[in-house]
C-alpha positions as CSV (number, residue, x, y, z in Angstrom):
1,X,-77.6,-211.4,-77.9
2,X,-76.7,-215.0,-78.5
3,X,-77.4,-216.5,-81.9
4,X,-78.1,-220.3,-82.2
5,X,-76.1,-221.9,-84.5
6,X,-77.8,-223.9,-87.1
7,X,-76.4,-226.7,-88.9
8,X,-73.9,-225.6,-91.6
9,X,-72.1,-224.0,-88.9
10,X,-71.7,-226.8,-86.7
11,X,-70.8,-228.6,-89.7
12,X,-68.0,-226.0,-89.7
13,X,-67.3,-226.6,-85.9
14,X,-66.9,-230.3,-86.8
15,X,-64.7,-230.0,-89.2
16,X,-62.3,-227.8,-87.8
17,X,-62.9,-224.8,-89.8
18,X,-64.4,-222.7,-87.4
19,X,-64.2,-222.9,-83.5
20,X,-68.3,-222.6,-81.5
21,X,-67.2,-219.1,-80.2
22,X,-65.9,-217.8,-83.5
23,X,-68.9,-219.5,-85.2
24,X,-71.1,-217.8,-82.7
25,X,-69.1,-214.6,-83.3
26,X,-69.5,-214.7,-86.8
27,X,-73.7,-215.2,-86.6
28,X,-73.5,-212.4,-84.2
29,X,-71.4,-209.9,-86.9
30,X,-73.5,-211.6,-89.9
31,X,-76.8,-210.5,-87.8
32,X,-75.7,-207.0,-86.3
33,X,-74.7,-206.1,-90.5
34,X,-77.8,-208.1,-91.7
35,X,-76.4,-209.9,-94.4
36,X,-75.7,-213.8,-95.1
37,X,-73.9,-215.9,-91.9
38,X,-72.1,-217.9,-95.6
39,X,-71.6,-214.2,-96.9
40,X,-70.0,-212.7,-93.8
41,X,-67.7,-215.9,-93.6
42,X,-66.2,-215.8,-97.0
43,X,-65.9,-211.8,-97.7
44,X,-64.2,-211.7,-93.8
45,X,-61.7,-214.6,-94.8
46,X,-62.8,-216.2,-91.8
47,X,-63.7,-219.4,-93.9
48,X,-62.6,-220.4,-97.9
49,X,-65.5,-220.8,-100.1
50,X,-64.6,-224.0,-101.3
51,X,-64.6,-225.2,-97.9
52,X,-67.9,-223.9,-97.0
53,X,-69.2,-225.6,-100.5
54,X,-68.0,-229.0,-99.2
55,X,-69.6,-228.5,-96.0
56,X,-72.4,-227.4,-97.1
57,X,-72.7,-230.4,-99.9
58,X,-72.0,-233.1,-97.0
59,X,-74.6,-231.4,-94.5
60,X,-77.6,-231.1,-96.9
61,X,-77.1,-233.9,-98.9
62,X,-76.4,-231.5,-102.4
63,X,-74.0,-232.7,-105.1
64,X,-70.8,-230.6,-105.5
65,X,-70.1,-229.6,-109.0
66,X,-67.0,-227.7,-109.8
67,X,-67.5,-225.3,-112.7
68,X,-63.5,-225.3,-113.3
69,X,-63.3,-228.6,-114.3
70,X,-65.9,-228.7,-117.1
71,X,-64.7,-227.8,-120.4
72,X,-66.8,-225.4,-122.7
73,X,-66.9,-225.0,-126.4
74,X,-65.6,-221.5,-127.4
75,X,-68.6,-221.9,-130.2
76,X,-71.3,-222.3,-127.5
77,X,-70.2,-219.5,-125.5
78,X,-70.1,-217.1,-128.5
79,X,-73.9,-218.5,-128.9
80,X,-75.3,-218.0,-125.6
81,X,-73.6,-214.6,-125.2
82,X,-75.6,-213.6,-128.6
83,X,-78.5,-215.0,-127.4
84,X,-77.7,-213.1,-124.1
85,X,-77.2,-209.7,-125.8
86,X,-80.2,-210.3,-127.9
87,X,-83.0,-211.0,-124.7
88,X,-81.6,-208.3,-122.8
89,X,-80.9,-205.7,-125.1
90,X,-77.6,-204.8,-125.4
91,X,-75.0,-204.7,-128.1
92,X,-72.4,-206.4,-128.3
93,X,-70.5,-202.9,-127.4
94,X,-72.3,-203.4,-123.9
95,X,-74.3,-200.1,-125.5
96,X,-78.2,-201.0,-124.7
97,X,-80.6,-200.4,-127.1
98,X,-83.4,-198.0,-126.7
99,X,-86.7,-198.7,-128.2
């Protein structure tokens, strides 16, 4: 069964990171094990995340915001993981708490 390609992966096909017959290959796999064409690419190594993030930003138009570079007050994240622990449930201990 043939699978047509839609546009991220011809985005791949245009930037070199994927050729049409392993594109078509990997929508084929990503089909046949039912789970996420962008899934089956990264978890089989056949394309790096960060690539496919690119891609995908210069396809559909979507900002690219890399996480690693943003720097986080050590304070804040103490706060949100309280506030975190406090709307879920759980201790601190990761113990939940039963009512």
């Amino acid at each position: 069964m043939r699978i047509p390609l839609g546009g991220l992966a011809r985005k791949l096909i245009k930037d070199n990171l994927l050729t049409e017959a392993g594109a078509e290959k990997a929508a084929a796999d990503a089909a046949r094990k039912r789970i996420p064409f962008v899934t089956h690419l990264v978890d089989g190594h056949l394309v790096k995340a960060r690539d496919i993030a690119m891609a995908s930003s210069q396809e559909f138009g979507v900002p690219l915001l890399n996480l690693d570079t943003l720097e986080i007050d050590s304070e804040v994240v103490k706060q949100v993981d309280e506030i975190s622990y406090a709307a879920i449930h759980i201790k601190p201990d990761n113990r939940a708490i039963t009512h």
